[in-house]
C-alpha positions in Angstrom: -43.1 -1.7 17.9 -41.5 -3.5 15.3 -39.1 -4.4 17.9 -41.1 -6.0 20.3 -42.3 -8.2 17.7 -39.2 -9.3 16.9 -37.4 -10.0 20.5 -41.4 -12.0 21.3 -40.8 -13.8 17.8 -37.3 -14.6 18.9 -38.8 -16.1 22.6 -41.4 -17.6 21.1 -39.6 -19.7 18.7 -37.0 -20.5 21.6 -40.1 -22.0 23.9 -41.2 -23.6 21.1 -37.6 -25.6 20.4 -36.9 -26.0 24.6 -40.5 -27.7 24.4 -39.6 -29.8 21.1 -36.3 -30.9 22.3 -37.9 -31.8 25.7 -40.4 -33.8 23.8 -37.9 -36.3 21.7 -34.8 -36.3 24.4 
């Protein structure tokens, strides 16, 4: 379980910088 989190945690955070970066390029 605690696994799951973490690799969703990992792809979350990676959306949320790809959506960022998009943002202010």
């Amino acid at each position: 379980m605690f696994c799951s989190l973490f690799f969703v945690n990992i792809w979350f955070t990676d959306l949320k910088l790809g959506v960022w970066s998009k943002e202010f390029d």
